[in-house]
Each structure stands twice: as structure tokens, then as C-alpha cells.
C-alpha positions as CSV (number, residue, x, y, z in Angstrom):
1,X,46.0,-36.7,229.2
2,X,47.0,-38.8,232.0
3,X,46.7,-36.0,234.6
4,X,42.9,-35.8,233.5
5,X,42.6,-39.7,234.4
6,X,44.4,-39.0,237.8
7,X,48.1,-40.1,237.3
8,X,51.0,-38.3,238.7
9,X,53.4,-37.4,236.2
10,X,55.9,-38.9,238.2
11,X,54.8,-42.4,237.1
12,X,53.8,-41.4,233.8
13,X,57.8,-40.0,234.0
14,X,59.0,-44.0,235.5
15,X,56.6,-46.2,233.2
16,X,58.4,-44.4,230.3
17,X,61.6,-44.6,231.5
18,X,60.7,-48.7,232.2
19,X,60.0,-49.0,228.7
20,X,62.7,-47.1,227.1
21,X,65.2,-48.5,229.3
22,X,64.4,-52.3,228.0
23,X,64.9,-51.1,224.1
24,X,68.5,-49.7,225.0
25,X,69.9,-52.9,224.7
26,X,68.7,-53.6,221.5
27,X,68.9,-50.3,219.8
28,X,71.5,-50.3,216.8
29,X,72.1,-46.4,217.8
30,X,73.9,-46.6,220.7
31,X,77.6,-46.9,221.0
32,X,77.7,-49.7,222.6
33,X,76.1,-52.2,220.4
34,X,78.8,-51.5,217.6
35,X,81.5,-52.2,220.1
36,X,79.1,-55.4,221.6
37,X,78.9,-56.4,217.8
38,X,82.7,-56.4,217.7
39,X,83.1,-58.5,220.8
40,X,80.9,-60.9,219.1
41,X,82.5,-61.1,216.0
42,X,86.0,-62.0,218.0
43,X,84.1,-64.7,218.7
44,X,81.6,-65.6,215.9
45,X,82.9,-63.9,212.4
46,X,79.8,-64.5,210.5
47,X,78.3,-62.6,213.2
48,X,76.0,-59.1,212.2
49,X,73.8,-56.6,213.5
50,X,70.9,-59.8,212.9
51,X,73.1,-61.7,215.0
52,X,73.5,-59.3,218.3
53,X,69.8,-58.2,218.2
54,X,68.7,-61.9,218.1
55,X,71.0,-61.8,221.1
56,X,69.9,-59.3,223.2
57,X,66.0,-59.7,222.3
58,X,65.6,-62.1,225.6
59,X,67.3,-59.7,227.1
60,X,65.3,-57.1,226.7
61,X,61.9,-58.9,227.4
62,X,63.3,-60.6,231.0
63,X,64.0,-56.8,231.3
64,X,61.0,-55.9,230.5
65,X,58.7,-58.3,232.5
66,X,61.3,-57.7,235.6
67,X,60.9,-54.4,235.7
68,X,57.5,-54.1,234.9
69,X,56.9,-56.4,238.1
70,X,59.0,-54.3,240.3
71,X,57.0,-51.3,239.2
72,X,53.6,-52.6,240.2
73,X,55.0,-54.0,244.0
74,X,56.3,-50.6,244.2
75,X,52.4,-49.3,243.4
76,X,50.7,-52.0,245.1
77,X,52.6,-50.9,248.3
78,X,52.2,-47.2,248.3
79,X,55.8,-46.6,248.4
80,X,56.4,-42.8,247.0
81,X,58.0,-42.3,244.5
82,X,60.3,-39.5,245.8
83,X,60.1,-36.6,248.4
84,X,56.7,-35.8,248.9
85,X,55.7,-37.6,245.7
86,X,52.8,-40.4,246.4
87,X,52.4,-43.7,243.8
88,X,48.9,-42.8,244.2
């Protein structure tokens, strides 16, 4: 669909991976948020999963916005994306 409106897959490919990369953080799937939630609770015992996503939800949006930012001064300068791979 977005080859049909003129947009390399390649940064179909990176604005997907700029928007799943933000959610990692706050995903209760990954391994890593158990043992964050454990680090917490050292700290906080009443802590819970409520707790850490509350957390890492400002986290993820400053993530969001920063990399979103990047991405479009990476477009509005033409820099390719790889190897003989134009933004444009």
C-alpha cells in the first residue's frame, strides 16, 4: 500500500521499527520488565506491574517524540537510508 503512494519500504521498515522500539520499554512480555519490576520492588515493596508501567510511560513518549524528530531531520536532509537506498 505504501509502495502505491511512493514510499520506500525502507522507511516503511524504520517508521515501524521507531514505533515498536518505544513500546519495548513498557511491554509486560519482555524479560526484562519482570527483572526491572524486581529492582523496584527492592526499593518500593508495594510496587506492581501498575507501578513500573506508570514508570516507564514518560519514558516511552520522550522516546517516542525523540526519535520521531530524528527521523524527519534524517528525511528533511536526504540522507539515505543505507547503500544505495534514497529517504526519497
Amino acid at each position: 500500500m505504501f509502495m502505491l503512494l511512493d514510499i520506500p519500504p525502507e522507511v516503511t521498515q524504520a517508521v515501524y521499527r521507531i514505533a515498536d522500539s518505544c513500546t519495548n520499554a513498557a511491554t509486560p512480555m519482555s524479560a526484562y520488565f519482570v527483572m526491572t519490576l524486581g529492582v523496584v520492588q527492592r526499593y518500593r515493596r508495594s510496587a506492581g506491574i501498575g507501578t513500573l508501567l506508570s514508570l516507564t510511560l514518560p519514558l516511552c513518549l520522550v522516546m517516542l517524540v525523540a526519535w520521531t524528530l530524528l527521523f524527519y531531520a534524517w528525511w528533511a536532509l536526504g540522507v539515505p537510508l543505507g547503500p544505495g537506498v534514497p529517504v526519497r
